[in-house]
Every structure is written in C-alpha cells, then in structure tokens.
C-alpha positions in Angstrom: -24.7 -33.7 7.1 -23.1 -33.7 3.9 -24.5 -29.8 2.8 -23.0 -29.0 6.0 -19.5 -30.7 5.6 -19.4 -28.8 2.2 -20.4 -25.4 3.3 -17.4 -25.4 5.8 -14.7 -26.9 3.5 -16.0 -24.4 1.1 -16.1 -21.6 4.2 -12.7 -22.8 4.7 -11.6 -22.7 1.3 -12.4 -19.2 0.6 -10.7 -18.0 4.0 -7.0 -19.8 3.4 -7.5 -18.4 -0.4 -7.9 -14.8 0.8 -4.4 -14.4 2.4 -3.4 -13.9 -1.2 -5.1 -11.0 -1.9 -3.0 -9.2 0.7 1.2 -7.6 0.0 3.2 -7.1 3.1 6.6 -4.8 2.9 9.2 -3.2 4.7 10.2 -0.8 2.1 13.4 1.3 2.1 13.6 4.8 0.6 16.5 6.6 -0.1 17.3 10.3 1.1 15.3 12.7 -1.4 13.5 9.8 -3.1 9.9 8.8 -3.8 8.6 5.2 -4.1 5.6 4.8 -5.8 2.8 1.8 -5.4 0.4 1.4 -8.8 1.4 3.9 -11.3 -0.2 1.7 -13.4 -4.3 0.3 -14.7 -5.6 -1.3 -11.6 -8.4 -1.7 -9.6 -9.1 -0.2 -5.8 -6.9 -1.2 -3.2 -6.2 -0.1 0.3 -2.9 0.6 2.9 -1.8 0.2 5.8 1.2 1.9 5.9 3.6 2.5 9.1 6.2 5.2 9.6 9.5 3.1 11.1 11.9 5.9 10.4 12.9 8.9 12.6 11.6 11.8 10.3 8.2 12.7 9.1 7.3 11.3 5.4 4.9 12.6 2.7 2.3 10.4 0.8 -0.9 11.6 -1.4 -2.6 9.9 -4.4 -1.6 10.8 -8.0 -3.6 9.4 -10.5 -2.5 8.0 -13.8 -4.3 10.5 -15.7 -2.4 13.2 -14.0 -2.1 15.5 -11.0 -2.1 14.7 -7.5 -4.4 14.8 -3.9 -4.9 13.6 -0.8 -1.8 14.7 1.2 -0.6 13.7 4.3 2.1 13.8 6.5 3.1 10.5 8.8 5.4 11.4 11.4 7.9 8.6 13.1 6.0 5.2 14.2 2.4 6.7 12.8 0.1 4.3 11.2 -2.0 5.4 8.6 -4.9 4.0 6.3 -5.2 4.8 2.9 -7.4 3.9 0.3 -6.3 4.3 -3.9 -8.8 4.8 -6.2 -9.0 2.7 -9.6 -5.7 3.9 -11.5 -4.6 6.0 -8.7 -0.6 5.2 -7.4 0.5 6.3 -3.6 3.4 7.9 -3.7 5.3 7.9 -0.4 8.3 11.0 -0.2 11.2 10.8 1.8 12.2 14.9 1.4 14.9 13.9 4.3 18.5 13.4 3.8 18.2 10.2 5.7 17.0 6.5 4.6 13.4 6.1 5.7 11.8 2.5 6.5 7.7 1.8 6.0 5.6 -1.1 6.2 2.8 -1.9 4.2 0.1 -4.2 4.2 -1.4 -3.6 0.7 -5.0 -5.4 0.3 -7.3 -5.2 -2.8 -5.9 -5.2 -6.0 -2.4 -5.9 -5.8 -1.7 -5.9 -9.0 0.4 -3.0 -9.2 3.9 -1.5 -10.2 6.2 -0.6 -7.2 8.9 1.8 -8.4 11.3 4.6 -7.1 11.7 7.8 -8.5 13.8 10.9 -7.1 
C-alpha cells in the first residue's frame, strides 16, 4: 500500500512539475521586422506556433553557427509545428507593412534568447 501511495505522489509529482518545461506567447511583430527565438547555446526544443494576423509570415531555422533552412510560409490562422535543433534559433518574418500577432507554445529547452531584429 505504501509503494503504491508513493508511486502516485511521485506520478503526480513529475506531471504538475512538467508544466514548466513549456513557454506560451502572443508575440507582436512589427511591420518589416523579425523576432527571433534561441539565437543562443541551447538544447532541442519544439513550436507550436499560430498565425493570428491577416498576412502570410515567414519562419525557417538559422543556426548559431551560421546560415539558414527549413522555410516556410504560415498563412492567416495556420498552425504550424516546428522542431529547433541544438543551437538552432526560429526566426519568424513579418516582410508586411502591417503588425503581425503569433502564439507560441515553446516546449523543450526553453532556455533561450527572444529578440527582434529588422
């Protein structure tokens, strides 16, 4: 009884603990602006990233080391899934000359730099 009490407080434990390895957003980017998630050392991590403006937006992976891959374009109200390699920033491109809106749900390492650049 008591092994069994113990396994589900631990079971417990380890389920309430894992809402913390998760980042949730609404992130604003201005007209003819990039924002950029890890552009920094980290480890893998993975995005859920929604589209809530009216105009299609850019993303593709650019790893620390250099150059850049993966590109996609996320037209209004897409949801997309990404996954970031170790060292590897997403960088999301508004080329509009409107504000865009995305969320993210960001899992997996989330130790990472968030920064704009135009």
């Amino acid at each position: 009884m008591k092994k069994t009490i113990a396994v589900t407080f631990l079971f417990v434990f380890i389920s309430s603990c894992s809402i913390f390895s998760s980042l949730n957003s609404n992130t604003t980017i201005k007209p003819n602006d990039s924002f950029i998630l890890g552009n920094n050392k980290h480890g893998k991590f993975k995005v859920t990233l929604k589209n809530i403006s009216n105009h299609e937006l850019r993303i593709f992976m650019a790893p620390i080391s250099g150059g850049t891959h993966s590109p996609v374009i996320v037209v209004p109200n897409e949801t997309v899934k990404v996954k970031a390699d170790k060292n590897t920033a997403l960088v999301i491109e508004n080329k509009s000359s409107e504000q865009a809106n995305v969320t993210l749900k960001v899992t997996g390492d989330i130790g990472l730099s968030m920064g704009y650049k135009n």
